[in-house]
N, C-alpha and C positions, 0 to 999 in steps of 0.2 A: 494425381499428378505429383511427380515429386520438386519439389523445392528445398535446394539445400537438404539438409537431413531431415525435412518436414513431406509426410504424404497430405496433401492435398485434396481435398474433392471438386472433381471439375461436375461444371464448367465452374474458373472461376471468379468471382464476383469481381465487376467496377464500381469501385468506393469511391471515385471521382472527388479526386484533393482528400480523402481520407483522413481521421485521427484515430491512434490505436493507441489502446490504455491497458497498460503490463502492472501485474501485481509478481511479485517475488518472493517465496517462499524457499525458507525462512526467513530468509535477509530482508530486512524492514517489512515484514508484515504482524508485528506486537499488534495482541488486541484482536487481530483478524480483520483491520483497518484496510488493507488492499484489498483482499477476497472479498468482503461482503459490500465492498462499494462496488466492485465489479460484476457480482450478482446483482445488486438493485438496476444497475445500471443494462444488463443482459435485458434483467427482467420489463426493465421499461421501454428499450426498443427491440423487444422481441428476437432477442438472437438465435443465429443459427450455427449447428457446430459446422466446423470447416474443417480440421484435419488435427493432425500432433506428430510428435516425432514417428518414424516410422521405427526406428530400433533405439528404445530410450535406453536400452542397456550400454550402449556405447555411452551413454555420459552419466549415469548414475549408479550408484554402487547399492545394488541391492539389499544388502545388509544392512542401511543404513537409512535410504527408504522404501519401506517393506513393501511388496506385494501385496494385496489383497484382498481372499478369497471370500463369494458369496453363494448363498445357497439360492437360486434360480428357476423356482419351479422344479425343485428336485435335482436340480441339475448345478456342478459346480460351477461359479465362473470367475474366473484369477482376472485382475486387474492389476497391469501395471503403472509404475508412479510414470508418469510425461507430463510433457508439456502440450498443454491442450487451447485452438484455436477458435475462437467465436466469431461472427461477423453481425454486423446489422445496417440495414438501409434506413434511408433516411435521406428526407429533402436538405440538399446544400452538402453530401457528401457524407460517405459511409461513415461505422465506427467499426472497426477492429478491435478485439478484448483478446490478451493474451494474460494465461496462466501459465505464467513460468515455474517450474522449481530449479534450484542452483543449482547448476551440475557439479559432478565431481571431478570429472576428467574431461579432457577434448574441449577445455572451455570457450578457448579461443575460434576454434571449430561451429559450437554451440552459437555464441554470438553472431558472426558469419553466417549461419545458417537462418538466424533469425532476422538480421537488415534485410538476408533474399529475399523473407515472403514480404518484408513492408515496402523492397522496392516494387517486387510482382505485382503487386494490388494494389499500387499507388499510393499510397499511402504518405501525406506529407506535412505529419506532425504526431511525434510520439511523447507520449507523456506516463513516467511511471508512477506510480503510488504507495503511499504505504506508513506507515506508524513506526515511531521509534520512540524506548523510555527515556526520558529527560528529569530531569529535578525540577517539574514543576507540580503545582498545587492544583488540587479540584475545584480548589474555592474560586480560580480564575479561567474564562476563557480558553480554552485550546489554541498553543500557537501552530498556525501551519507554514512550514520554512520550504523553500524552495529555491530552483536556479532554471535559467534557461539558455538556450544557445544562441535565441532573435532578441535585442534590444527591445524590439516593440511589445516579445511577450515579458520581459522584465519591469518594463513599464506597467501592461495592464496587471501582473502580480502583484505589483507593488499596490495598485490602486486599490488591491482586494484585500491589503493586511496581510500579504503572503510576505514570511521576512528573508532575506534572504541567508543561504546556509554557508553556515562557517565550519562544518565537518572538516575534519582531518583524522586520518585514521585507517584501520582496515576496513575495504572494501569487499565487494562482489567482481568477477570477472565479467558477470552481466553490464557493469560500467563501462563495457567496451562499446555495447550498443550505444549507448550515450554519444560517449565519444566521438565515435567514427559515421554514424547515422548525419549529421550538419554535411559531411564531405560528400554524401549522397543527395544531398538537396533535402533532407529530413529534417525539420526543425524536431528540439528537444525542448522537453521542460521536466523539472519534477515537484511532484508535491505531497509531502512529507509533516504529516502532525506530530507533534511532540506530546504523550502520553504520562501521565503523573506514574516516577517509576514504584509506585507504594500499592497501583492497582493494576494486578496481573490478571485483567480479563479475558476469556474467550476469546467472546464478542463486546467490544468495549466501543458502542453506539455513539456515545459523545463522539469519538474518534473518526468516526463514519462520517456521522452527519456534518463534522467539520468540511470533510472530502469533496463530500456531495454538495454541500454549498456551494465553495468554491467552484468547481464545476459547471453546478448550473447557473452561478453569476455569470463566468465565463464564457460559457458556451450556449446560454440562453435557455437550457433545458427545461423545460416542465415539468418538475417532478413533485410529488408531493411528498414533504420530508416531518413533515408533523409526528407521526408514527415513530420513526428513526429519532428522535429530538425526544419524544416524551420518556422511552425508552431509556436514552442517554442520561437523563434529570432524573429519573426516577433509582437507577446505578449509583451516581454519585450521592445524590441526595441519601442513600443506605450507607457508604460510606463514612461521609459525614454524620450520620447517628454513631459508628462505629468509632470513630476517635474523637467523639464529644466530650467523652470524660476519660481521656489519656492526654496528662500534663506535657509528658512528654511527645508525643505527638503533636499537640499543638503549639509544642514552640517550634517542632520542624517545622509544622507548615506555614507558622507564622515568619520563616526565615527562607522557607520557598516563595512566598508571595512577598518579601521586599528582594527576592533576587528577580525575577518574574515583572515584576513592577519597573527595577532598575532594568532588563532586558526589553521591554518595549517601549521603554522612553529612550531608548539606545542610549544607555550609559552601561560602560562596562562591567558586567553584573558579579557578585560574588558569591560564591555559595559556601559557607561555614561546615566544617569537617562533621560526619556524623557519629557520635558516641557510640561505642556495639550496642548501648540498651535499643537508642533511637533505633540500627543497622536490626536488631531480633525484630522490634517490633513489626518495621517494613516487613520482612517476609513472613510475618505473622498473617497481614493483613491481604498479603497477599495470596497466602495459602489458605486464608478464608472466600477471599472475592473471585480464588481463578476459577470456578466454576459458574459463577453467578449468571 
């Protein structure tokens, strides 16, 4: 069935009051903090695929997200880059998983096409995710920031240490779903971990399991995050062996954790200009850890 620029598989699902959680690639997925929260999260109630764009070449520019082919039993098979739809049931109301990538063109288009399937399947709370590099330290906590469009979920954010975001700046055209999703009866939220920008991980687990907490305080999930968590400790903990003995590093991070510190006691926080030596070493560290 088509939907907006989306093929469909019928028959299709009643999510009854629905919440559908979008990752965005590339735009705020550092880390791999949207995707692999939205895998654990597939993987924990069992999703099923649902559809993708029917012609993803109207919005992305090949060139730039490649194609790509595998060998199949002998047999070649080309994959294109889309946007791909997961569903899963569940008592008290479905979850919708949307993997987005940003289009290039028709964005306006693109968004439009995506409120149609959250209105077609009811859907009546979307929530994006995802990781961005901030100037903050390993040595502290992961702040996760967010905003929402119901006062009530503002409130219960806040109860969770979700801070809220003072972004200004270039965005995504995907912000249209944001936007224009409330005038549809959609309530919005998002939640967005801030990433130490000196570790350029993959998969950067800290990051996740920030996600996933929040989440399952929120929404009462059951998951078991222990695994995600050791993971995450075990990353920075090599880190931290890594600029144990660089002086200058440690007076970075010793000036990320009083901005950091002055940031969650909301006072307005300052962050001291960084020397090129400090500027080499960051992407020293991070050209060692981005495979880890």
């Amino acid at each position: 069935m088509r939907v907006g620029a989306f093929e469909l598989k019928e028959p299709l699902p009643d999510l009854g009051e629905g919440i559908a959680f979008t990752m965005l690639s590339p735009w705020i997925d550092v880390g791999g903090v949207g995707s692999s929260t939205l895998a654990t999260l597939e993987d924990h109630f069992h999703a099923e695929e649902l559809g993708k764009l029917a012609r993803p070449g109207l919005f992305y520019d090949f060139t730039r997200y490649r194609p790509m082919m595998y060998l199949v039993e002998d047999r070649r098979d080309v994959r294109l880059p889309n946007t791909f739809v997961k569903y899963a049931r569940r008592q008290g109301g479905g979850l919708l998983f949307l993997h987005c990538l940003e289009p290039h063109m028709l964005g306006e288009t693109y968004a439009e096409s995506v409120l149609k399937v959250l209105e077609r399947l009811g859907v009546r709370r979307h929530c994006l995710l995802g990781g961005m590099y901030d100037t903050v330290p390993h040595t502290r906590p992961l702040i996760v920031s967010g905003t929402a469009s119901d006062q009530e979920m503002e409130l219960r954010l806040g109860s969770l240490k979700v801070y809220p975001s003072g972004y200004q700046g270039p965005t995504t055209i995907n912000i249209l779903i944001s936007e224009q999703a409330p005038g549809r009866g959609i309530e919005t939220f998002t939640l967005v971990v801030r990433l130490p920008t000196y570790m350029q991980l993959e998969v950067d687990y800290s990051g996740q399991y920030a996600l996933l907490d929040v989440l399952c305080r929120l929404f009462d999930f059951s998951l078991d995050l222990g695994e995600v968590k050791r993971k995450g400790e075990e990353q920075y903990r090599k880190v931290g062996l890594a600029v144990s003995g660089n002086p200058e590093a440690q007076k970075l991070i010793k000036a990320m954790e009083g901005s950091y510190d002055a940031r969650v006691a909301e006072i307005p926080p300052s962050t001291p200009p960084l020397s090129p030596e400090i500027e080499r070493f960051l992407r020293d560290i991070g050209r060692r850890f981005g495979s880890s």
